[in-house]
C-alpha positions in Angstrom: 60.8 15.5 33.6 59.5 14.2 36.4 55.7 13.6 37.6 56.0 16.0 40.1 58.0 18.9 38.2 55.0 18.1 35.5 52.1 18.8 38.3 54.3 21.9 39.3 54.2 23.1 35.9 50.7 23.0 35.1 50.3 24.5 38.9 52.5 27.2 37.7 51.0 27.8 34.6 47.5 28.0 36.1 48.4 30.9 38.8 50.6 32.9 36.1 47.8 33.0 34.0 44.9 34.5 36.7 47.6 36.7 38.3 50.2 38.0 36.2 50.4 40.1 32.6 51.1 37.7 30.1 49.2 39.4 27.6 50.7 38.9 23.5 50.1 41.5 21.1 50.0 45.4 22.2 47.8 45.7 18.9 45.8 43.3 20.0 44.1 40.3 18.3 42.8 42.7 15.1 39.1 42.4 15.8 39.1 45.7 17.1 39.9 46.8 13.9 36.2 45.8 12.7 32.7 46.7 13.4 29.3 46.0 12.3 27.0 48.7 10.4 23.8 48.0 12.1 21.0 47.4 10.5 18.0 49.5 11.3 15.0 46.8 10.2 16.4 43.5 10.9 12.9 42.0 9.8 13.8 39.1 12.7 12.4 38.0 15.8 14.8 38.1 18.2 13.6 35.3 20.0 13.6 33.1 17.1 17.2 33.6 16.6 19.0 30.1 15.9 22.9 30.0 17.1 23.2 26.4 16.6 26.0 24.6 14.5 27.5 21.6 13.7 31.0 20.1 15.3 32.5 16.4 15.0 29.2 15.1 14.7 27.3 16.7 17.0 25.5 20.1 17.4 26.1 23.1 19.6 23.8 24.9 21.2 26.3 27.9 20.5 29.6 28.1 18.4 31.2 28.1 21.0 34.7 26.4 22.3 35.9 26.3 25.7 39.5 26.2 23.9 41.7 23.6 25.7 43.7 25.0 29.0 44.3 22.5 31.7 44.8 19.0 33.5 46.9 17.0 35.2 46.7 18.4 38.5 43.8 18.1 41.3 43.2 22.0 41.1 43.0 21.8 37.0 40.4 19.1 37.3 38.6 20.9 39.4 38.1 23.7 37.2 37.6 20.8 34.2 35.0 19.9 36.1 33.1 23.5 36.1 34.3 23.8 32.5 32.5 20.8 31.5 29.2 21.2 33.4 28.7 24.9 32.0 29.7 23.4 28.7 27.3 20.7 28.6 24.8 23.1 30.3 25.1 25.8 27.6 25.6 23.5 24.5 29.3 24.6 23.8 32.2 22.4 22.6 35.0 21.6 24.9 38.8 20.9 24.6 41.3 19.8 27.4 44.1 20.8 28.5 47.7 18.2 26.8 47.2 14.5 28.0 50.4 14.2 27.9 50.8 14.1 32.1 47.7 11.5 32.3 50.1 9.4 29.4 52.7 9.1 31.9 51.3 9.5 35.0 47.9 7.5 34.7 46.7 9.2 38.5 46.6 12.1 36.0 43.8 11.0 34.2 41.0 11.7 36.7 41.4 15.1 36.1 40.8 14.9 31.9 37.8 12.7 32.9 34.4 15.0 32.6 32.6 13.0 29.8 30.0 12.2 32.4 29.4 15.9 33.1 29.3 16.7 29.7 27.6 13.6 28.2 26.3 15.4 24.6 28.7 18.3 23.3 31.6 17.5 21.1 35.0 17.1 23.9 38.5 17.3 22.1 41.4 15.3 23.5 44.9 17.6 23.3 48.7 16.3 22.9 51.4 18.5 21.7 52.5 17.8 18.0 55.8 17.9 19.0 55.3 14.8 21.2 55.3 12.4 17.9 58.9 12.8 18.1 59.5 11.9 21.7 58.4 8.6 22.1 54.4 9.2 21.2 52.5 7.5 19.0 49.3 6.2 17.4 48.7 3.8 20.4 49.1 6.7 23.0 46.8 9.4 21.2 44.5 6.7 21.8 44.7 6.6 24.9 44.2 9.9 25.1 41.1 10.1 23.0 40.0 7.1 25.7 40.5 8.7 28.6 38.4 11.8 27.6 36.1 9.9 25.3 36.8 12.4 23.2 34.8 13.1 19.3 38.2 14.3 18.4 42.3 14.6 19.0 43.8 18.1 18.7 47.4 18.7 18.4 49.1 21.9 19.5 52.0 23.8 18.0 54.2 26.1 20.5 57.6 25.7 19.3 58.4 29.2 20.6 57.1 27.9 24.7 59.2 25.2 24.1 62.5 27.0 23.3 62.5 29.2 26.4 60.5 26.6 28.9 63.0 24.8 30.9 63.5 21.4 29.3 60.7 22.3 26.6 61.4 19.7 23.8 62.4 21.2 20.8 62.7 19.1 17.8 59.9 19.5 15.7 62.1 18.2 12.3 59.8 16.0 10.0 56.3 16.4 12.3 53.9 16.9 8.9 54.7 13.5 7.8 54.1 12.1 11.3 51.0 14.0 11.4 49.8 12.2 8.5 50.3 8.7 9.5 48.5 9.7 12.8 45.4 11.3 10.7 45.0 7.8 8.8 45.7 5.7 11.6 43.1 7.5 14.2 39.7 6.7 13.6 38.0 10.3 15.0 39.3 13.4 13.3 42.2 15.3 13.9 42.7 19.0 14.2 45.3 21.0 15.0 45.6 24.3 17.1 48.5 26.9 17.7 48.3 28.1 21.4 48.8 32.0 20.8 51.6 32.7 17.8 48.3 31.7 15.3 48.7 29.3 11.9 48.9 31.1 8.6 47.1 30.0 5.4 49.9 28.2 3.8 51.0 26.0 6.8 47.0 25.4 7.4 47.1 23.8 4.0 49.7 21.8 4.3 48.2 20.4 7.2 44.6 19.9 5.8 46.8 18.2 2.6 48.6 15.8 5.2 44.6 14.5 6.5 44.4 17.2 9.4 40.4 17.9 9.2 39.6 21.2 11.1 42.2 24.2 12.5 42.2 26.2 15.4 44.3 29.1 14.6 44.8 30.5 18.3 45.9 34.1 16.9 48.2 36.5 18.4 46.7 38.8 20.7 45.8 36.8 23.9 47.9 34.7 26.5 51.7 34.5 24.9 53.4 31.6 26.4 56.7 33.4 25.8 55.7 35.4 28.4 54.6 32.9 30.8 57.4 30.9 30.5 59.5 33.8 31.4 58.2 34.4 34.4 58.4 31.1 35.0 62.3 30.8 34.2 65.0 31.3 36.0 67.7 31.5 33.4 68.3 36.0 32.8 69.3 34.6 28.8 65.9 33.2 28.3 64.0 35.9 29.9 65.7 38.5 28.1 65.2 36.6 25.0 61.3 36.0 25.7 61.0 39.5 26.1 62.0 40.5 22.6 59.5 38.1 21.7 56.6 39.8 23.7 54.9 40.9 19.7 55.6 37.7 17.8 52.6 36.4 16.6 50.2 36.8 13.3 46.8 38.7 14.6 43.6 36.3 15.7 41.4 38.3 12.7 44.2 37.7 10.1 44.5 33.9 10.4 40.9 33.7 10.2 40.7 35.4 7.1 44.2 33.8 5.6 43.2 30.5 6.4 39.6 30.7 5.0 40.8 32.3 2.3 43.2 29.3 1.2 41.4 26.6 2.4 37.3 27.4 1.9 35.2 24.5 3.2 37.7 23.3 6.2 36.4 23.4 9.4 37.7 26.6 11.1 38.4 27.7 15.0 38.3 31.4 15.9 40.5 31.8 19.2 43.5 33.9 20.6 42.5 36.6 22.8 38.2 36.5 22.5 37.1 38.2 25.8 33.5 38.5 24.4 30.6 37.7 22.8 30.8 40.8 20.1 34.2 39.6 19.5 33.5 35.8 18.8 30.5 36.7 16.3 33.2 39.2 14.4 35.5 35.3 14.4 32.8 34.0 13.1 31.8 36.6 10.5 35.3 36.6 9.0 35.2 32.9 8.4 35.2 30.7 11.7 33.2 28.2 12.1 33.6 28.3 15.8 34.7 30.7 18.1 37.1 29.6 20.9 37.6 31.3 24.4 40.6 30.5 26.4 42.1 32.5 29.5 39.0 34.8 29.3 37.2 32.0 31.6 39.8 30.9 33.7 39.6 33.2 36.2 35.3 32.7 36.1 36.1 28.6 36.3 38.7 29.3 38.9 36.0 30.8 41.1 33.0 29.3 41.1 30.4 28.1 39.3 27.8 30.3 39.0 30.6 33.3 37.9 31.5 30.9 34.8 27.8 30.0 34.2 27.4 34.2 33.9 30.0 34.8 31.8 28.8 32.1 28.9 25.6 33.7 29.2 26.7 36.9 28.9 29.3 35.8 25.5 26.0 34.2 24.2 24.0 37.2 25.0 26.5 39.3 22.9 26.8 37.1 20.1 22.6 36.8 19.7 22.4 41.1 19.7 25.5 41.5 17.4 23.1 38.9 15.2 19.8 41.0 15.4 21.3 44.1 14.9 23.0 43.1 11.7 20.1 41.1 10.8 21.3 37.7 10.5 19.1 35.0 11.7 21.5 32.4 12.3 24.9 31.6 11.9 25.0 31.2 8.3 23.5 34.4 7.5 26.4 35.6 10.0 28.8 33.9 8.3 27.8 35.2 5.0 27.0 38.9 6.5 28.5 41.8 4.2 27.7 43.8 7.3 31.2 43.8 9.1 33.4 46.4 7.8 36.9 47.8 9.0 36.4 50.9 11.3 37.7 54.1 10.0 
């Protein structure tokens, strides 16, 4: 693939994702499924609320992730660009979008470049997995993790976008063992991310065996890239066959819970699907340590940016009342909360 079909891609990828339903899971992400009891005398004072948290070395203002999305293309940086500034702004954590097209097309890069805007909040550099077995290696996640100055390197499962994307690359055969020569030969962490199907508790620990040190589940119930490769496709075979494929995917609220229950002190991402603040602190109350937002922005970072700057207020907004109406004066006590129950 070319450096122009690449920039076409992420083009593509970009307007199917503000304009067309490419929605996963019917049932949703499984957070609905929960609510808090409220708590009558929270004994707190609201202002005194503390949301911040620890990631790669740094602290967040908020547990918050903008949850890697874009690059490669003038537009995507642009919208880097916004992502960054209300990050840094805010105090969230930020990933980009797969480095893959500034790796072969170095003009790429400028768009992956927002360290400068975002000079103090953890940034996450992004290559598929499935890369390490198509000519990627040590020396180019390095680059990678260069080029964004990044606290951290991220790799991303979608075996399923690959099979029906036109010329998606589909071996991954033998990627765990590569994945652990890259954790011990990388000298920032390495995490690992799904990008809407979600990681279940068993794979999560093979990963965190093989060196990986945090995992971002990215749960069923949000963006399915079945879907948008579909629309992007023109072969009726694969389109048909992405459709069945419409539900696949293991629920947001049950990866958190599967992988904290097999893996207790690893450091855990919340995303697939969050649209909201009251969502995220329900992530984070099942076991995340973060809580991730994805597509829910684009649209806001697509269009200016004052409307993104509103909508992390209003996510962090939510998250501080869903804390003083359980009570919990920081994210700990919301961590530990027995206050979120499943809704009759």
């Amino acid at each position: 693939m070319d450096h122009t079909d690449t920039i076409r891609r992420k083009d593509e990828h970009l307007d199917l994702c503000l304009r067309e339903d490419v929605q996963g899971l019917d049932a949703g992400t499984g957070l609905d499924r929960y609510r808090f009891r409220h708590n009558a005398l929270p004994e707190l004072n609201y202002s005194l609320i503390d949301t911040s948290a620890q990631f790669l070395g740094r602290t967040v203002k908020t547990p918050f992730l903008v949850s890697s999305m874009t690059g490669g293309t003038p537009r995507a940086g642009e919208i880097n660009r916004r992502l960054a500034t209300a990050a840094q702004a805010k105090g969230w954590a930020m990933g980009l979008g797969s480095l893959r097209a500034a790796i072969e097309n170095p003009e790429a890069a400028t768009s992956f470049r927002v360290r400068k805007l975002a000079p103090d909040i953890p940034l996450i550099a992004n290559m598929g997995a499935v890369q390490l077995n198509y000519g990627f290696n040590a020396e180019k996640c390095r680059q990678a993790i260069d080029i964004v100055e990044a606290d951290g390197l991220v790799l991303h499962l979608n075996s399923l976008q690959e099979v029906i994307q036109t010329g998606g690359n589909t071996d991954f055969s033998g990627l765990l063992s590569k994945i652990e020569k890259l954790c011990r030969a990388l000298a920032v962490p390495v995490g690992v991310k799904e990008v809407g199907w979600g990681i279940d508790g068993r794979t999560a620990r093979l990963l965190c065996d093989a060196g990986v040190q945090f995992i971002d589940v990215a749960g069923a119930g949000g963006t399915s890239w079945s879907q948008v490769e579909k629309l992007r496709s023109s072969d009726p075979v694969k389109k048909a066959a992405a459709e069945r494929f419409a539900e696949w995917g293991i629920p947001t609220s049950e990866c958190i819970q599967e992988v904290r229950a097999a893996l207790p002190d690893v450091v855990l991402i919340g995303s697939g699907g969050l649209s909201d603040g009251l969502q995220a602190s329900k992530a984070l109350a099942l076991g995340a340590n973060l809580a991730g937002f994805g597509r829910s922005l684009l649209e806001a970072a697509h269009d200016s940016e004052e409307k993104l700057q509103r909508a992390l207020e209003q996510a962090e907004l939510e998250l501080r009342i869903a804390m003083f109406g359980i009570g919990a004066a920081d994210i700990r006590a919301l961590r530990e909360t027995d206050r979120l129950v499943l809704a009759k």
